[in-house]
Each structure stands twice: as C-alpha cells, then as structure tokens.
C-alpha positions in Angstrom: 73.5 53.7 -61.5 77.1 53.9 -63.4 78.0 53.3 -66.4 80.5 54.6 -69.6 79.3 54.8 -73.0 81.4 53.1 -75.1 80.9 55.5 -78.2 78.9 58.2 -80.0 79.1 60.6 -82.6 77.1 63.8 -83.4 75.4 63.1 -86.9 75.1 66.7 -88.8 72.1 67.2 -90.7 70.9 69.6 -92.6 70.1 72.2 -89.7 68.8 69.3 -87.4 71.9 67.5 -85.7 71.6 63.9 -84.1 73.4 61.2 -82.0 74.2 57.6 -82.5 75.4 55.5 -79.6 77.1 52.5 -79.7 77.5 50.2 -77.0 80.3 47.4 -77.4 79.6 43.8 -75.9 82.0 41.4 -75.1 79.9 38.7 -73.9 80.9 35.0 -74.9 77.1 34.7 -76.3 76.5 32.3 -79.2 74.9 32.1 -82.1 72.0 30.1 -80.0 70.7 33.6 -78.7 68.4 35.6 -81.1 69.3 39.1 -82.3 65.5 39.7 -80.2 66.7 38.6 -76.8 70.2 40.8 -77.1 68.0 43.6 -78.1 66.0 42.8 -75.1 69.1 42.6 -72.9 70.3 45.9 -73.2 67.4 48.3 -74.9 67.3 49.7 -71.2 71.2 50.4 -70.6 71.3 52.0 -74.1 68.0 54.2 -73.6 69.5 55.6 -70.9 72.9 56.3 -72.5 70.6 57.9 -75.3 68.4 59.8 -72.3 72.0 61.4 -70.6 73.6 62.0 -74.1 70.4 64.1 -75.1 70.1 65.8 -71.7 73.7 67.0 -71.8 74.0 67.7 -75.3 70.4 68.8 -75.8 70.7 67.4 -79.3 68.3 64.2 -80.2 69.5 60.7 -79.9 68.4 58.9 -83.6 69.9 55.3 -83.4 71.7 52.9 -80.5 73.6 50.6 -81.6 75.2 47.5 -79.5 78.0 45.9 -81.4 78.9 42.1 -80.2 82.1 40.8 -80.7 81.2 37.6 -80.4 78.6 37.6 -83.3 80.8 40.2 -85.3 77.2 42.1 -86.1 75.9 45.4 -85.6 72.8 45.5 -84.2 70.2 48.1 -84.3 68.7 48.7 -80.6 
C-alpha cells in the first residue's frame, strides 16, 4: 500500500498530546452523495494514516478529517 497524508498537526494538551489528520479530496462529487457514503469511502484510508501517524509518533490520533473541495465542507471521519 502507498499513500501521502495530506496534513496533520500535533494538538498539545495539557500533558496528553494528540493528532488530527486531514485528508484533502478533490473528487468532482456532488451534492447527490451523503456526508455517510464519503465517510464510508475513505474511513479506511484515513485509519490507516491515523494507525502510521501513532506508530511513528507514538502520540494518539484524536480526529480525521477529510476536507472536499468540491462540497467546500469539513468533514469529521
């Protein structure tokens, strides 16, 4: 498998640090697919982004993210 995480950033807590990825999508989706089925679409590519970020950096992934350009929204993963 390959693939490049798009962007993450170490969250600093009060003594307990924590990651948030965030995967951008380009894809010339509509507004005809559900927030649901995008989730569905990439939950797997960004738990493993979350799994290799945590094993590296041995600090706990808290949120994924995908963002979609062509929805302009942010969507929790």
């Amino acid at each position: 498998m390959q693939g490049v995480i798009d962007a993450f950033y170490i969250k600093k807590n009060e003594g307990r640090d924590s990651i948030v990825v965030v995967d951008y999508k380009t894809d010339g989706i509509n507004n005809s697919v559900s927030i649901e089925k995008l989730k569905e679409m990439y939950r797997v590519q960004l738990d493993i982004y979350g799994k290799c970020l945590s094993e590296i950096s041995k600090i706990n992934v808290e949120k994924k993210f995908i963002y979609s350009f062509a929805l302009s929204k942010c969507i929790e993963v």
